[in-house]
N, C-alpha and C positions, 0 to 999 in steps of 0.2 A: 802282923796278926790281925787287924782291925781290916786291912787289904782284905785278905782273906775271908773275913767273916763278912763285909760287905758283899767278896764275889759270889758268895756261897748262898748269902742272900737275894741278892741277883737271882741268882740261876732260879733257887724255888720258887720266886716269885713269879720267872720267863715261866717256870711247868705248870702250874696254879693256873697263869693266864691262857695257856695253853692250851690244857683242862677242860676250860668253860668256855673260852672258843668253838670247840669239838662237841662240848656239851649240848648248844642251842642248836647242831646240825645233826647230830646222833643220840642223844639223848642219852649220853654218857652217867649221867647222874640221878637219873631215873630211878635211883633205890633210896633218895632222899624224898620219894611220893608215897602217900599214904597207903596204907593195906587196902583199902578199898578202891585204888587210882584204877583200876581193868573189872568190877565189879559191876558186870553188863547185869541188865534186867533178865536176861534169855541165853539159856548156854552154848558157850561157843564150840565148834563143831570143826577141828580140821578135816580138812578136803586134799590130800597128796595126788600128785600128777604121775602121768607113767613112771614106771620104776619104784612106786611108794610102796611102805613098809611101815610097822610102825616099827619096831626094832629090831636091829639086826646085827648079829656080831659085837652084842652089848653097844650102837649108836644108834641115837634115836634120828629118825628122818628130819624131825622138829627140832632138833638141834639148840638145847636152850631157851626156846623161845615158848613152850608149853611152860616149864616148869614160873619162868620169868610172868604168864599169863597168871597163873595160878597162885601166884606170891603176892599178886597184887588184888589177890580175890576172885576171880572168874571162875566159872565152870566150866569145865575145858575136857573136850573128848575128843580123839583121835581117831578116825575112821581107815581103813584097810583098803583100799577099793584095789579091782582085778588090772597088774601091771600093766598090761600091752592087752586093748581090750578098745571096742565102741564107745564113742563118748554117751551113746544111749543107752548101753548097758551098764555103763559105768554109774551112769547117773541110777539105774532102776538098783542098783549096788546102793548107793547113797541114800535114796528112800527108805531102803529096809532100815540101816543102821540108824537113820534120824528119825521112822517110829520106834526104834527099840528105846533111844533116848530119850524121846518124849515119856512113853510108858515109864522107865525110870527113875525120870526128873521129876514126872507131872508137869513139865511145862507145855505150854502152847505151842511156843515159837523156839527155833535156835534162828544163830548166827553164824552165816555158814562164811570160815575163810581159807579162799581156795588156793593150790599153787599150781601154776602151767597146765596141765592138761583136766587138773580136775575145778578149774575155772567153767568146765566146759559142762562137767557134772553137776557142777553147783547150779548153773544157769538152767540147764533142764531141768531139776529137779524144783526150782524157785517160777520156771514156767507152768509145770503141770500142778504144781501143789502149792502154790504163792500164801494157801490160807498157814501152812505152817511154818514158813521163811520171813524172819524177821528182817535179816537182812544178808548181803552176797558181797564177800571182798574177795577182789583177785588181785593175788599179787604174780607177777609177770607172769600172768594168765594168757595160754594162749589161743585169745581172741579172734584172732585170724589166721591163726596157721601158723608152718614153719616152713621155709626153705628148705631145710635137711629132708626133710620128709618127700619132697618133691625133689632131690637130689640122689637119696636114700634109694627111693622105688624106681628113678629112670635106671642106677645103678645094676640095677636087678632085675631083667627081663623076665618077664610073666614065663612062666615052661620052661626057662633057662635049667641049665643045671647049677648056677649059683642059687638059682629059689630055693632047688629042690635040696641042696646040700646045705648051704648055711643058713638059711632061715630055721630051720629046724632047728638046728645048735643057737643060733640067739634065743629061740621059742624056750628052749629047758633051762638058759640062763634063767629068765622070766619065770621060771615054772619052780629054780630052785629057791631063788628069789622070796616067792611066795615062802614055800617051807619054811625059810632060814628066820621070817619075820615073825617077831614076838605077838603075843598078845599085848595091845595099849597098855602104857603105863599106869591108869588111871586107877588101875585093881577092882572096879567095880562095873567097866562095860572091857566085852571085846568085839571087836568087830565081827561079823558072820564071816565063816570059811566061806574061801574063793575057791573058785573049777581052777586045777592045771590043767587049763587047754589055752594059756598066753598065745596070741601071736604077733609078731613083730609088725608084720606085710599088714594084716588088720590097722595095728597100731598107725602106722605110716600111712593109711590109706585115710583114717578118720581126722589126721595132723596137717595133709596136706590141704593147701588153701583154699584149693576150686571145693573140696568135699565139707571143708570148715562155712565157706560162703553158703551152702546151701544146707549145713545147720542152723547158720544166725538168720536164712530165709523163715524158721519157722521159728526158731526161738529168739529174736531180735533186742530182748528187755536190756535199757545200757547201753547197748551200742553205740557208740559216737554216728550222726548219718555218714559223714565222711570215711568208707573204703581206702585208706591208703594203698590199697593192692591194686587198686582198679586204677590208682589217679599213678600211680610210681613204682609201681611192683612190690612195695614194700620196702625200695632201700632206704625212704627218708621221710620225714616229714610228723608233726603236730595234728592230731584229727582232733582236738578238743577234746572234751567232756560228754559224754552221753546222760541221757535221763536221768536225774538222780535215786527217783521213785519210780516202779510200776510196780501195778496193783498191790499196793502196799509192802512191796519191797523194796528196800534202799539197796544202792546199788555201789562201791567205791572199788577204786584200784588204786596200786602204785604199779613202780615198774623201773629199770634199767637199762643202760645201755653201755652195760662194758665187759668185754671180755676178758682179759687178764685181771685181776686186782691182786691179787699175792701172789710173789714168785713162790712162798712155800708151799702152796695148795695145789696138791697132784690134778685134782680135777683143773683148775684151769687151763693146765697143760693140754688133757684130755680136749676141752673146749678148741683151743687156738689151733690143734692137730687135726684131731679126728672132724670134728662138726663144720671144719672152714673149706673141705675139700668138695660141699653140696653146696657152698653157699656163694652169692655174689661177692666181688673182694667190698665194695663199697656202703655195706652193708651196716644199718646203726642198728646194731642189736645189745642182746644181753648173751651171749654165746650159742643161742638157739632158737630165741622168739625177736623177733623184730620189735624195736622198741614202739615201733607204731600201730603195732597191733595189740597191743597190751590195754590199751585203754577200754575202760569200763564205766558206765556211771561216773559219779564224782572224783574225777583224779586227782587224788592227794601229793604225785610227786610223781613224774616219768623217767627222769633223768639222774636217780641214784646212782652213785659210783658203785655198780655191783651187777655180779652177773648170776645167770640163771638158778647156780645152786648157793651161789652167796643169800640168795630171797631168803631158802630155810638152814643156814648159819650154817652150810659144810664147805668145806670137808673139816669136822669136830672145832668150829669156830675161824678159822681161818681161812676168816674175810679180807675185805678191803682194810687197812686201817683207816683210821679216825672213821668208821661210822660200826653202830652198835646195831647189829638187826634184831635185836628181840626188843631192842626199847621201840622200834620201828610198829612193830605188833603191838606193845604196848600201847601206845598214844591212840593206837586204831581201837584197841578195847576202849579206850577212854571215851576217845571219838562216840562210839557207839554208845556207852554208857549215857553222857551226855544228849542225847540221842534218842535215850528213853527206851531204848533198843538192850 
């Protein structure tokens, strides 16, 4: 008897330890922080990358990770921007919804945090208008392009009849896409309707590296100097930290480098399949952006166990285990808060 309750003790004592192990790398325990632990001075503003939505088919694109912002006090609003679309239009998308915010809020400034393509929106829209961006987070922001993109459009010759046929049928996926997504859950903003006129071959062309290069020629804020593209193509390597501040915008990122993380997660399958037939085999990415193009401003972390849609906690939470991406958001509201931001 005594055997037993010793081992029994044992065991919960190994889970407990285990727990808080996980805890200091994920922020597993995160719900033991105060109501006010994400109560940034300037309301936060998600920024979704192609394919975003705010809800669709009853999931939300943010995946836990808004409701988790807003538990902990933030103001937190969700933006729509146009699927398969110019990162300059996208961005002039993002302007309107952040003065409709501002009017409001009555705030000054938000906090823009972006993911993958609308990293790109963020950044232009903090170049041209920096007096209303408080600050720009990208998370596996893609900073320099993508492989696929450049694997994607050689796939598809210009006049081809694959352009002319398939592009169009991805183009209405994109276009229903729009349809299908909710207004923000927020119940008191929704984003401005978007044109269905998506298009893929667009998208692809503003993703690829050489045309990404010759956005960061004009919008540069954050940037690491170091081009991993230029020095290795992309397939490896640390470029540091870029600027922290320009013109009074703070600048952070995280970012990943793994493709598979749960075998139950349809999308990662999707990742390992479909995205690795454009892409180099030696490739350290997160299943679509090279982990060395990810860097932004202050890198808070490049090398997460997580990949590209693990960032915003899908496919409906299943991630990586042992690590928690909304507490990951969280500490970055803190961040900021602290921050004065």
């Amino acid at each position: 008897m005594n055997t037993t309750i010793n081992n029994t003790a044992r065991l919960l004592l190994l889970i407990i330890c285990f727990s808080l192990s996980l805890s200091t790398h994920a922020g597993w325990l995160s719900f033991l922080k105060g109501k006010g632990y994400t109560a940034t001075q300037y309301p936060i503003v998600m920024v979704g990358g192609a394919f975003a939505f705010d809800k669709a088919m009853g999931i939300d694109y943010w995946y836990g990770i808004t409701d988790r912002l807003r538990d902990g006090g933030a103001n937190v609003y969700v933006t729509n921007l146009s699927s398969a679309s110019s990162n300059e239009r996208r961005g002039e998308e993002l302007l309107v919804d952040i003065q409709n915010i501002l009017d409001l809020t009555g705030a000054e400034k938000v906090n823009l945090i972006a993911h993958s393509q609308g990293a790109l929106a963020a950044r232009y829209v903090a170049a041209i208008r920096s007096d209303r961006i408080a600050s720009v987070t990208s998370v596996h922001g893609m900073n320099r392009g993508t492989h696929f993109s450049t694997g994607f459009r050689s796939a598809i010759p210009e006049g081809g009849t694959i352009e002319a046929l398939g592009a169009p049928l991805i183009d209405s996926i994109f276009n229903i896409l729009e349809t299908l997504s909710t207004d923000s859950a927020d119940g008191d903003y929704n984003s401005e309707d978007r044109p269905t006129d998506q298009s893929i071959l667009v998208l692809a062309d503003a993703t690829d590296p050489v045309q990404i290069a010759q956005f960061n020629a004009v919008y540069p804020a954050g940037l690491p100097s170091v081009d991993c593209f230029n020095v290795n193509g992309g397939l490896s390597g640390d470029v540091g930290s870029g600027a922290a501040e320009v013109n009074g915008v703070r600048y952070y990122s995280w970012g990943g480098v793994k493709e598979q993380t749960n075998l139950l997660d349809p999308i990662d399958l999707f990742l390992i399949t479909a995205f690795n037939m454009f892409v180099p085999a030696d490739i350290e990415w997160d299943g679509l952006v090279p982990g060395c193009g990810q860097s932004l401003g202050q890198v808070i972390r490049n090398d997460y166990r997580a990949n590209h849609f693990d960032a915003i906690n899908q496919f409906t939470g299943l991630t990586a285990f042992a690590i928690d991406i909304p507490s990951i958001y969280a500490q970055q509201a803190n961040r900021l808060k602290k921050a004065g931001l």
